[in-house]
C-alpha angles and dihedrals in degrees: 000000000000095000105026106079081064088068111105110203104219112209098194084112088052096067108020128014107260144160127078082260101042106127097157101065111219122352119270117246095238087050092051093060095045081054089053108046084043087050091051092049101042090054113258117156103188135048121192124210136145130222074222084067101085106240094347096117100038085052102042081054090055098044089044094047088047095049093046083226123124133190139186096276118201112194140183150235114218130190104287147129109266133067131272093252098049092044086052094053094054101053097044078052098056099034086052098229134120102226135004130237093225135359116187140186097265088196115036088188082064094056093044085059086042115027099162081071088090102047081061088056093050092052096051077051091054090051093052100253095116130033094196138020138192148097148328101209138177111193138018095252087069083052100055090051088058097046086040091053094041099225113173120236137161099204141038125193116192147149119273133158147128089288099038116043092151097123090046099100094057108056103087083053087052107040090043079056089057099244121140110231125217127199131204138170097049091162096037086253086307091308091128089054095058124104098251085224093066098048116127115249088261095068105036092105091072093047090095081052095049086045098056085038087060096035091059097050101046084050097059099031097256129133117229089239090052090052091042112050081025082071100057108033084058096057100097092207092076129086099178140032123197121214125159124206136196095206147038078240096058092058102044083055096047091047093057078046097064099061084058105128111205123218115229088250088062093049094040084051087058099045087053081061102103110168105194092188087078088173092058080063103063115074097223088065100064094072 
């Protein structure tokens, strides 16, 4: 179980179909509470959702409630139109708790428009709603303006992976910081898992990366999910590592995954992975 109270369970597919490999559409009822029960048994602490991910946290208070399981919980506020207290309000409200583990700033765009918007989400942490704030970010650069600015925050949430280790050079600085740093899009949003002859126009850029990335594994008896999410899991730097599933069987799978111990010749070989079309490796990109 070393590993696996680093897992974070995301909750997007809970409330809207998402993921470049999402067949299934949203979750069923029925499938969410399985996840949960089998997320409270294998170990794992945190869930992560948003009041921006359609019905995700109105559903995840109903499945929790229905289960009788409870977790740490980080939230978001998106761009919207209503204040950071009211917004609050409503998510504590439909996930049926009394306070959250972590809220962070889900567009960072947003803040730099608003940046008052923070100080809102200190103060919620001063009255003992929150234990921890900060950010939801997608390159380095949103980063720097928050080391450059110095804002205070106790938490970080970004992309890393085989493929994006953008963010890499910065986490001694974080952690000696004291923030607790978050991870998401392990499996580049399922990306890694496609059949590299199906991929849409706009990727096919990355199809010589995938390839190699298939090749290796199937050499040296790995599956692309244990190299992935082994990678993660074995940064030291990280205390929690997001993944999302559409099904009770996912998670069972990623759980054994997490006790996957990588050789210095897997991570040297990741190391080697240098995608040079950095855009292709941003979601919102793929549009």
């Amino acid at each position: 179980m070393a590993n696996t109270d680093k897992i974070v369970l995301g909750t997007v597919q809970f409330g809207v179909n998402y993921g470049i490999n999402n067949s299934t559409g949203q979750v069923p009822h029925e499938e969410v509470c399985k996840i949960l029960s089998i997320a409270k048994k294998g170990g794992i602490k945190t869930l992560d959702t948003s009041s921006g991910y359609g019905a995700s946290e109105a559903v995840l208070g109903k499945s929790l409630k229905e289960t009788g399981t409870s977790f740490n919980i980080v939230s978001k506020y998106p761009r919207c139109d209503k204040d950071v207290r009211t917004t609050f309000e409503m998510t504590i409200a439909n996930l049926d708790v009394d306070s959250l583990y972590g809220y962070l700033v889900h567009h960072f765009d947003f803040y730099q428009e608003r940046p008052k918007l923070f100080d809102d989400m200190i103060a919620l942490k001063n009255e003992g709603k929150i234990q921890k704030v900060g950010f939801s970010l997608y390159t380095v650069d949103q980063l720097q303006f928050l080391l450059d600015h110095d804002v205070k925050f106790d938490i970080l949430q970004f992309p890393y992976n085989i493929f994006d280790r953008q963010f890499e050079p910065y986490m001694h600085i974080l952690v000696d910081r004291g923030v607790e740093i978050h991870t998401r899009s392990a499996f580049l949003q399922g990306l890694f898992f496609k059949d590299t002859n199906t991929l849409p126009l706009i990727l096919i850029h990355l199809k010589p990366y995938l390839d190699s990335l298939h090749q290796y594994c199937e050499d040296n008896n790995l599956t692309v999910e244990e190299l992935a999410f082994g990678y993660v899991l074995a940064n030291d730097n990280v205390s929690g590592a997001l993944i999302g599933v559409d099904n009770h069987h996912q998670l069972e799978s990623n759980i054994r995954v997490a006790e996957t111990t990588l050789s210095i010749k897997d991570i040297e070989y990741i190391k080697s992975v240098e995608v040079k079309e950095k855009d292709l490796l941003n979601p919102v990109n793929w549009n």
